[in-house]
MIBAGU-482328 format. One record per atom (N, C-alpha, C, O): atom name; z, x, y. Coordinates in steps of 0.2 Angstrom, whole numbers, m for minus. Each point is the difference from the previous one (the first is absolute). Layout:
N
+------+-------+-------+-------+
: site :    zz :    xx :    yy :
+------+-------+-------+-------+
:   CA :     Z :     X :     Y :
...
+------+-------+-------+-------+
//
This chain:
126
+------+-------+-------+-------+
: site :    zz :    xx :    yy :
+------+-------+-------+-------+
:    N :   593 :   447 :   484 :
:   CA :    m3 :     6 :    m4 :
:    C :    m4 :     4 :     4 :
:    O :    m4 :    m3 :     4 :
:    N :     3 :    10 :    m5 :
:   CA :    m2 :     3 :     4 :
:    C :    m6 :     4 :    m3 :
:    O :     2 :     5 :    m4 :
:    N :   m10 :    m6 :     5 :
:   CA :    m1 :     4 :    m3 :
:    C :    m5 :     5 :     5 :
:    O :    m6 :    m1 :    m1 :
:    N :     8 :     4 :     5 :
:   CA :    m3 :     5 :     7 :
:    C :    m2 :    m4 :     3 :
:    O :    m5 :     4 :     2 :
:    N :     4 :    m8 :     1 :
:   CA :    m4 :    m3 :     5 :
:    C :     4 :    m2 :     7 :
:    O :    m3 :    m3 :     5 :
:    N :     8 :     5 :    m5 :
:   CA :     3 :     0 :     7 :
:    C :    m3 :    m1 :     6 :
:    O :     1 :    m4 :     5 :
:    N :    m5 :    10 :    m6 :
:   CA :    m4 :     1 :     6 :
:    C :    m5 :    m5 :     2 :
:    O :    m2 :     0 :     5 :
:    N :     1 :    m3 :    m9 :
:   CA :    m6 :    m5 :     4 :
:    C :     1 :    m6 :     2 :
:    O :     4 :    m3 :    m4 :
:    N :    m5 :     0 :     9 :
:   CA :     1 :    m3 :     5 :
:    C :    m1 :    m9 :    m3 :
:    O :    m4 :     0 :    m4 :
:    N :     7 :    m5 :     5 :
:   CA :     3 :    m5 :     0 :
:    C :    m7 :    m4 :     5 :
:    O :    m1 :     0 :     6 :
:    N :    m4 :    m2 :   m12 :
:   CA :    m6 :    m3 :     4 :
:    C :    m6 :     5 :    m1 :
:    O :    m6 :    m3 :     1 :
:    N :     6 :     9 :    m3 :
:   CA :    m6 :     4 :     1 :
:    C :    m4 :    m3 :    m6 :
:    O :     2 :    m1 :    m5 :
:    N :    m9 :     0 :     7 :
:   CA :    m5 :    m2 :    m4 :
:    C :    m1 :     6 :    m6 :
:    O :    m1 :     6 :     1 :
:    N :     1 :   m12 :    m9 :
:   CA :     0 :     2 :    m4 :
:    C :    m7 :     7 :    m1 :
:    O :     2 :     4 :    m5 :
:    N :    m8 :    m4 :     9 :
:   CA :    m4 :     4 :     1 :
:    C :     2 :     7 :     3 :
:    O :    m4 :     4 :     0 :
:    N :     9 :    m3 :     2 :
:   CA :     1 :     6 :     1 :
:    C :     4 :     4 :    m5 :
:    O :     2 :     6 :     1 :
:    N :     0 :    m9 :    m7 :
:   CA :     4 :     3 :    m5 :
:    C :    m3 :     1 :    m4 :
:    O :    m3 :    m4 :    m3 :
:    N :     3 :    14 :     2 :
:   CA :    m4 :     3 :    m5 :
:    C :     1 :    m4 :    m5 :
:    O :     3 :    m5 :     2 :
:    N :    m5 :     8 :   m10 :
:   CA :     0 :    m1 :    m8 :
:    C :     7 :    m3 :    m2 :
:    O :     3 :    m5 :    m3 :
:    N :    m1 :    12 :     5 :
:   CA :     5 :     0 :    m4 :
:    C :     6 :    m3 :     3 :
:    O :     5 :    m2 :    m4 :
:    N :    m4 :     0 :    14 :
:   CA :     4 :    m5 :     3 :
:    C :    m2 :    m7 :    m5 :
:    O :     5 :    m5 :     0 :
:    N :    m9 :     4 :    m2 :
:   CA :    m4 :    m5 :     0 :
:    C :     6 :    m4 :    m7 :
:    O :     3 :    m6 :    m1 :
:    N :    m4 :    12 :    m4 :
:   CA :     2 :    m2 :    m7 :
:    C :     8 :     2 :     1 :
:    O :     3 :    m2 :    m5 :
:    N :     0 :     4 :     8 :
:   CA :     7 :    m2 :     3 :
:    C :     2 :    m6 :     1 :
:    O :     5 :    m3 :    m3 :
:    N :    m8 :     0 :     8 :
:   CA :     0 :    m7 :     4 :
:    C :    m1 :    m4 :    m6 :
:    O :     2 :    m6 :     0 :
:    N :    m6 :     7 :    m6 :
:   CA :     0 :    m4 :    m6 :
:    C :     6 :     2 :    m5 :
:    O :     2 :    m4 :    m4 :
:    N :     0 :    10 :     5 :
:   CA :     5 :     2 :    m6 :
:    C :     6 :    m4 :     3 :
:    O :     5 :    m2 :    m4 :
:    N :    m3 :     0 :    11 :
:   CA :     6 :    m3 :     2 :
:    C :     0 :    m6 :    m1 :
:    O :     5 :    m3 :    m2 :
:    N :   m12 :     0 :     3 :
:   CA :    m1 :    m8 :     1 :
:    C :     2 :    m1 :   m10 :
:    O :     2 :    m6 :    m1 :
:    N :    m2 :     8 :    m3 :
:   CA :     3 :     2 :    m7 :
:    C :     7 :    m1 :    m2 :
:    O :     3 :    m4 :    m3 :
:    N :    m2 :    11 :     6 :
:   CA :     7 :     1 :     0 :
:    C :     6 :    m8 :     3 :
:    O :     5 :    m3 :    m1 :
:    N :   m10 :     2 :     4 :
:   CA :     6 :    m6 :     4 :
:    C :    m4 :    m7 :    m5 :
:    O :     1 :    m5 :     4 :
:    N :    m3 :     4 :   m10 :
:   CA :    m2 :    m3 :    m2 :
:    C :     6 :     1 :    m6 :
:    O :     2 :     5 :    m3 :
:    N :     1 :   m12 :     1 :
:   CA :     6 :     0 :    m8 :
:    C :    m4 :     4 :    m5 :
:    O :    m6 :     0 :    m1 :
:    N :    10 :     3 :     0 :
:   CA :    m3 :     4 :    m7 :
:    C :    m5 :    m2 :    m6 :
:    O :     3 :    m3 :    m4 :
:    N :    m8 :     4 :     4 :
:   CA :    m3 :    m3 :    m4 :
:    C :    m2 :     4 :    m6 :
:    O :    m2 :    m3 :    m5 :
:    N :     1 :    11 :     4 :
:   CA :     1 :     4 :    m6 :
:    C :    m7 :     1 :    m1 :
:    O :    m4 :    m4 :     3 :
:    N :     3 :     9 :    m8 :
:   CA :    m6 :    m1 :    m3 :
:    C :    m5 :     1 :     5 :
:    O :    m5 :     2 :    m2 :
:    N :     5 :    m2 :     8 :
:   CA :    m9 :     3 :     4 :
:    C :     0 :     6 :    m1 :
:    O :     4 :     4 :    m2 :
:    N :   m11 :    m4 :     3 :
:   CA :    m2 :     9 :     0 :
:    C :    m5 :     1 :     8 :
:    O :    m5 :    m2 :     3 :
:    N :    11 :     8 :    m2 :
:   CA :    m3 :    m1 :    10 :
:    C :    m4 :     7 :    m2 :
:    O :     2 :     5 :    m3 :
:    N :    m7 :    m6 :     7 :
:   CA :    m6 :     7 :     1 :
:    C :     1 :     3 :     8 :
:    O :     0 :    m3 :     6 :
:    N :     1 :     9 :    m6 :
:   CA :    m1 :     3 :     5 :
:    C :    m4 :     6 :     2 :
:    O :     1 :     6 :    m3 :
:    N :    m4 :    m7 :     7 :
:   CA :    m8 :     8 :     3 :
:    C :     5 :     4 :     2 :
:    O :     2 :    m5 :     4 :
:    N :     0 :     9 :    m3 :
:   CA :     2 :     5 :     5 :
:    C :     6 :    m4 :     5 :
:    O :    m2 :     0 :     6 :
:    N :     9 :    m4 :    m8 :
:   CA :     2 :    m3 :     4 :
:    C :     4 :     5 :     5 :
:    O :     4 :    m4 :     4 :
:    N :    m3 :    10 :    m3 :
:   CA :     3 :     5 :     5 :
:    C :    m3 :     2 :     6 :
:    O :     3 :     0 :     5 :
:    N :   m12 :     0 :    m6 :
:   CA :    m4 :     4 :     5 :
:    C :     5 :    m3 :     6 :
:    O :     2 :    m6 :     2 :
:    N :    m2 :    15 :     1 :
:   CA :     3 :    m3 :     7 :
:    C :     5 :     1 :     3 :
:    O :     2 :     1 :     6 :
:    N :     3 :    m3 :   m13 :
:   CA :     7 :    m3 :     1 :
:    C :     3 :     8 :     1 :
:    O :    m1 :     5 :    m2 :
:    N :     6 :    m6 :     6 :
:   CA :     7 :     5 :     1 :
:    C :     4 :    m1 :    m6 :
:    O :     1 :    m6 :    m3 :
:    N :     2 :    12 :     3 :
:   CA :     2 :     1 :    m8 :
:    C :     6 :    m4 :     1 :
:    O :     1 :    m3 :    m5 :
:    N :     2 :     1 :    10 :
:   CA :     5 :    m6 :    m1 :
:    C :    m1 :    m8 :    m4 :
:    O :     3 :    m3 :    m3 :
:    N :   m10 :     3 :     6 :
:   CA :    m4 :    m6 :    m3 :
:    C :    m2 :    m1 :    m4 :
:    O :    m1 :    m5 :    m2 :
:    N :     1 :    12 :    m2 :
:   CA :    m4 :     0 :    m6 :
:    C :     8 :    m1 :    m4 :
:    O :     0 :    m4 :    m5 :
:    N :     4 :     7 :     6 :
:   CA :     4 :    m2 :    m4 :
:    C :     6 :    m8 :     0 :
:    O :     4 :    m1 :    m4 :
:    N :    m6 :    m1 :     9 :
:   CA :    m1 :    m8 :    m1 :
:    C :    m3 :    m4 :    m3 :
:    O :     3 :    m4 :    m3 :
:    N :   m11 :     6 :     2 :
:   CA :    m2 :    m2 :    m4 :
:    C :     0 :     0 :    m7 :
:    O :    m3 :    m4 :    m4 :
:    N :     7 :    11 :     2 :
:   CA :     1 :     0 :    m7 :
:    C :     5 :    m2 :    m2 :
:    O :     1 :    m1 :    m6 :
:    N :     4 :     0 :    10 :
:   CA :     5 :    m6 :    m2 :
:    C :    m1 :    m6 :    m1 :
:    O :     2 :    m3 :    m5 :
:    N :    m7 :     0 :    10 :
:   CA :    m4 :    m6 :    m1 :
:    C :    m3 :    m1 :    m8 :
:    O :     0 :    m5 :    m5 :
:    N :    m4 :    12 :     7 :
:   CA :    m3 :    m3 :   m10 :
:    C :     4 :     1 :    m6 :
:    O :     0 :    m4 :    m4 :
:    N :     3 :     9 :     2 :
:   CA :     7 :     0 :    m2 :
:    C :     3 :    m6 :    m2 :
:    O :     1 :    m1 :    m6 :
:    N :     0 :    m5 :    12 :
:   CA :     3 :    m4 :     0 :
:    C :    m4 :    m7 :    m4 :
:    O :     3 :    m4 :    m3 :
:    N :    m9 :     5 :     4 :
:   CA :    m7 :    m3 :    m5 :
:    C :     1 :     0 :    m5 :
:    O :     2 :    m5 :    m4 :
:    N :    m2 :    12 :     3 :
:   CA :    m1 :     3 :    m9 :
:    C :     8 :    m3 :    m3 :
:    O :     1 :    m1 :    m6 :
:    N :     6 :     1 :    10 :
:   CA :     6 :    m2 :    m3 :
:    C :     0 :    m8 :     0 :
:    O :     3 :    m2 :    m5 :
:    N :    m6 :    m1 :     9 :
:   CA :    m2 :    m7 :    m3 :
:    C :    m4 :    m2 :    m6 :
:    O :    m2 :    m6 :    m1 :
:    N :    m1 :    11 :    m3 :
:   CA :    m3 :    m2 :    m6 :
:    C :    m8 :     0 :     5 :
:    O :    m4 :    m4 :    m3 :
:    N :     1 :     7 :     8 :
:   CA :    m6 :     0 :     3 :
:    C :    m3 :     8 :    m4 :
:    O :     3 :     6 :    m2 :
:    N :   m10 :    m8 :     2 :
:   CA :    m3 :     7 :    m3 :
:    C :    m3 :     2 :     9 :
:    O :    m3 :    m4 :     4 :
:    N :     4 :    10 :    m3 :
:   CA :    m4 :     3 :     6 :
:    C :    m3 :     7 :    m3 :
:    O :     2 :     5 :    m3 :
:    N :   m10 :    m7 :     6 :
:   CA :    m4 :     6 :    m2 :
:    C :    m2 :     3 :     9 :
:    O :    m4 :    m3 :     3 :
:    N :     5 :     8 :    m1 :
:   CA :    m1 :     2 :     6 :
:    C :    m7 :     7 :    m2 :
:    O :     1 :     4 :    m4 :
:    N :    m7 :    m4 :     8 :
:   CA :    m4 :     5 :    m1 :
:    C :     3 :     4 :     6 :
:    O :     0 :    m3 :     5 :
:    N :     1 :     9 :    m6 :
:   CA :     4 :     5 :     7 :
:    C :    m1 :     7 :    m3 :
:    O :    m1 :     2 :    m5 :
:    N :     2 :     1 :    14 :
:   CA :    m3 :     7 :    m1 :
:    C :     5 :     5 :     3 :
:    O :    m1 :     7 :     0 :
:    N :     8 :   m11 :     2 :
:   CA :     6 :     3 :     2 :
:    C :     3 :     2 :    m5 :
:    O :     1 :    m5 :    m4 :
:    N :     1 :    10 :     3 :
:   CA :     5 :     3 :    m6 :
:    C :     7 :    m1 :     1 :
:    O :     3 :     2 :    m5 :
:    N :    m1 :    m5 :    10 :
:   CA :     7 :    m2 :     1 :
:    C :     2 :    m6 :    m4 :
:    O :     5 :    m2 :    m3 :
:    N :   m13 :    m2 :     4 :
:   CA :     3 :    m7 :    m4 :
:    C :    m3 :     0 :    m6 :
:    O :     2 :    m4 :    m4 :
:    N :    m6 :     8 :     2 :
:   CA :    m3 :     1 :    m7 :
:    C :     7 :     2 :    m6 :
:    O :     0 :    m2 :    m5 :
:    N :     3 :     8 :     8 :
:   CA :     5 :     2 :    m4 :
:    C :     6 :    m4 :    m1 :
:    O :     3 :     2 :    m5 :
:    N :     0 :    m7 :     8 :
:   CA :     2 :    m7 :     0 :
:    C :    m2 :    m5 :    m6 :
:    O :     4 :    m4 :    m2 :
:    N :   m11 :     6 :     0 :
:   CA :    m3 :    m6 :    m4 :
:    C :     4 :     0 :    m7 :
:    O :     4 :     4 :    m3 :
:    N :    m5 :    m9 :     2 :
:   CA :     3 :    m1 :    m7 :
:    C :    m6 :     2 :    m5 :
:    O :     1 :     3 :    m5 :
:    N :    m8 :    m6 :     6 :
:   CA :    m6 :     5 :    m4 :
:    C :    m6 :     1 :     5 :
:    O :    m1 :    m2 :     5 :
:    N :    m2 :     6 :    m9 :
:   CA :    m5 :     4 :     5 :
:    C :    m6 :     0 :    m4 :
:    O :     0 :     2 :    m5 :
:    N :    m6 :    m4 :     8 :
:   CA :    m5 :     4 :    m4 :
:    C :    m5 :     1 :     4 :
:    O :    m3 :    m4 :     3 :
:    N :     2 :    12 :    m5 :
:   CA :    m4 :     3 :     6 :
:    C :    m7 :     0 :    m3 :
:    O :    m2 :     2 :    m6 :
:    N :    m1 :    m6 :    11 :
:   CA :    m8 :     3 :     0 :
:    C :    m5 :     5 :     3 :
:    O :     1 :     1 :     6 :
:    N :    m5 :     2 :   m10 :
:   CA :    m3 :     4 :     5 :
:    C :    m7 :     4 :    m7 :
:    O :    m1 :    m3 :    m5 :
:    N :    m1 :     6 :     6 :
:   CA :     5 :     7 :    m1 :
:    C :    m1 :     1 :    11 :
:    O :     4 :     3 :     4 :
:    N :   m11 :    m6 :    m1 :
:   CA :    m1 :     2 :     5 :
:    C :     1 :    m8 :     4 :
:    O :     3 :    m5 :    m3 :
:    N :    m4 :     3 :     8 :
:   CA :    m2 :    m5 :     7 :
:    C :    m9 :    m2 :    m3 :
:    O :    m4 :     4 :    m2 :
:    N :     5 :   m11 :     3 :
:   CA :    m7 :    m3 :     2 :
:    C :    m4 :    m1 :    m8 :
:    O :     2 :    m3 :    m4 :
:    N :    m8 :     7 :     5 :
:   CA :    m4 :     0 :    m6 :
:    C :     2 :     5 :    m6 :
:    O :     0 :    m1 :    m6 :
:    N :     3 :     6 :     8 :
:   CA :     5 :     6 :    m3 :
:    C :     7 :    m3 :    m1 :
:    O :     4 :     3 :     1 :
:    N :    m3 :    m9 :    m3 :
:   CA :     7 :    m2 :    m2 :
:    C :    m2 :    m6 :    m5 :
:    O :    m5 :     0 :    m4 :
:    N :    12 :    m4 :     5 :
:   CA :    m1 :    m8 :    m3 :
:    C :     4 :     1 :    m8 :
:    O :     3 :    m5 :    m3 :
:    N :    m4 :    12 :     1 :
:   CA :     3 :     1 :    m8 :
:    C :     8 :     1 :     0 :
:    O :     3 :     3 :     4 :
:    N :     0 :    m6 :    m8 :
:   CA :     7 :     0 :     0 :
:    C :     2 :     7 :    m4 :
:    O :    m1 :     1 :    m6 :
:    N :     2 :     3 :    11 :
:   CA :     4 :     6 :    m1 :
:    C :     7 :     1 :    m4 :
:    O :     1 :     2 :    m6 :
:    N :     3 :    m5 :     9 :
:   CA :     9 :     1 :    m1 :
:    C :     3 :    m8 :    m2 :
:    O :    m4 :    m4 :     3 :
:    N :     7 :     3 :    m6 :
:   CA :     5 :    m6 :     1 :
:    C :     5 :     0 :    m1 :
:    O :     0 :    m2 :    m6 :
:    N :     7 :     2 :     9 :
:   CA :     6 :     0 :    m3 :
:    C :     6 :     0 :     6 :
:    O :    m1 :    m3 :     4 :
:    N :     5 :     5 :    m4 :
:   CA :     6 :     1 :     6 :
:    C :    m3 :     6 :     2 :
:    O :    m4 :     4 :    m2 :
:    N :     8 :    m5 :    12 :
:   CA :    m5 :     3 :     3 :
:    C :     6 :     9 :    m3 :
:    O :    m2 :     5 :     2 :
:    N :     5 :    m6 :    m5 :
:   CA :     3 :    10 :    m4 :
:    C :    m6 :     0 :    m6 :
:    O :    m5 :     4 :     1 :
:    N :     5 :    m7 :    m4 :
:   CA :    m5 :     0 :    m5 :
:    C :    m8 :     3 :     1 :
:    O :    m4 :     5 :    m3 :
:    N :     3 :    m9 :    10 :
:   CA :    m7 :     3 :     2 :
:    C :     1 :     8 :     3 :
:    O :    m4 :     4 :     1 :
:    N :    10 :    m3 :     0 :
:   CA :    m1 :     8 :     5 :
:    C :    m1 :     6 :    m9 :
:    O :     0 :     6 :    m2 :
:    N :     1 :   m11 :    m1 :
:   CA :    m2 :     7 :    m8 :
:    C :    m6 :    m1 :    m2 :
:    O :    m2 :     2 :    m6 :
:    N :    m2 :    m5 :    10 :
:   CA :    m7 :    m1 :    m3 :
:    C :    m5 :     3 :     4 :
:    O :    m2 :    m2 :     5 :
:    N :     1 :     7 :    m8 :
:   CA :    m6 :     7 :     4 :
:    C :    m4 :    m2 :     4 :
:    O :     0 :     2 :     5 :
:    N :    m6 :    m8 :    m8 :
:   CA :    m7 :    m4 :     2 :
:    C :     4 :    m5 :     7 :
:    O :    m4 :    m3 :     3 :
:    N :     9 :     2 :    m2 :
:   CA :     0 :    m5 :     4 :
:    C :     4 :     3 :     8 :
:    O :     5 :     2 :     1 :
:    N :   m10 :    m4 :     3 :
:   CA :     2 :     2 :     6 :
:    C :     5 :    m5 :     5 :
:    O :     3 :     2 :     5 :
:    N :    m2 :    m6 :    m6 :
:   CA :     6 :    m5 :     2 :
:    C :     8 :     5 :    m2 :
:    O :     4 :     1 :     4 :
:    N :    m4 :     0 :   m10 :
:   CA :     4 :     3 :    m6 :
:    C :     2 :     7 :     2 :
:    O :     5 :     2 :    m1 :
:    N :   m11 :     3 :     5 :
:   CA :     4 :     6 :     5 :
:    C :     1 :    m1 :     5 :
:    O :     5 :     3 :     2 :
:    N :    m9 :    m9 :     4 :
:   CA :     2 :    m2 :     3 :
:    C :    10 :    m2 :     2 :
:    O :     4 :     0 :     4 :
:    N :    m4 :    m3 :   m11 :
:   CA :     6 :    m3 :    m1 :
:    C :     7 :     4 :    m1 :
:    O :     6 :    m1 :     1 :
:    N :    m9 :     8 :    m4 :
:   CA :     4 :     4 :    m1 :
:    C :     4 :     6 :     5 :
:    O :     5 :     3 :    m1 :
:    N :   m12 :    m5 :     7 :
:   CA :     2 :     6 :     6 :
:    C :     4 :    m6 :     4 :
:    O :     5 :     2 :     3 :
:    N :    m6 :    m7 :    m3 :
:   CA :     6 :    m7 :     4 :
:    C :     7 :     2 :    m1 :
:    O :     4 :    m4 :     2 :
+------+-------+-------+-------+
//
């Protein structure tokens, strides 16, 4: 199972693998686990970085999560994998102390018809 990590080397210390190498090397050690259904996997930004070939590897990967009866919630700021989702729910209205309120929630077509949400124009120039 492939989930972008080709590139790293056979022995390299776990310390040199950013965030999101990091929750790969857990999403595979998973995958290669019998089907057990029902987990709910969290992922921070699991793309930073990645070449878009990788990135779409990995949504095969979760993809393959969610068709095993797994729930996956990813927080992400890439609009390739956002529009992908099966639900979205955009917070903002802004970043940081200016955010946190849930703006939009629905299929990522659904959010490009809602004025107030900037994921939703974001989504509609993609």
């Amino acid at each position: 199972m492939d989930v972008g990590l080709g590139y790293v080397k056979l022995g390299q210390q776990a310390t040199t693998l950013s965030g999101g190498e990091a929750q790969r090397v857990k999403l595979a050690k998973e995958l290669s686990k019998s089907a057990s259904n029902h987990t709910l996997y969290i992922l921070d930004e699991p793309t930073t970085g990645l070449h878009m070939y990788d990135v779409e590897l990995l949504l095969r990967v979760l993809k393959r999560l969610r068709d095993n009866g797994n729930t996956v919630v990813v927080i992400e700021h890439n609009m390739d994998v956002i529009k992908t989702s099966d639900w979205v729910i955009d917070l903002g209205p802004e970043g940081g102390s200016d955010g946190g309120e849930i703006i939009a929630v629905g299929t990522p077509e659904e959010l490009t018809k809602i004025k107030k949400s900037h994921t939703g124009k974001h989504l509609k120039k993609s």
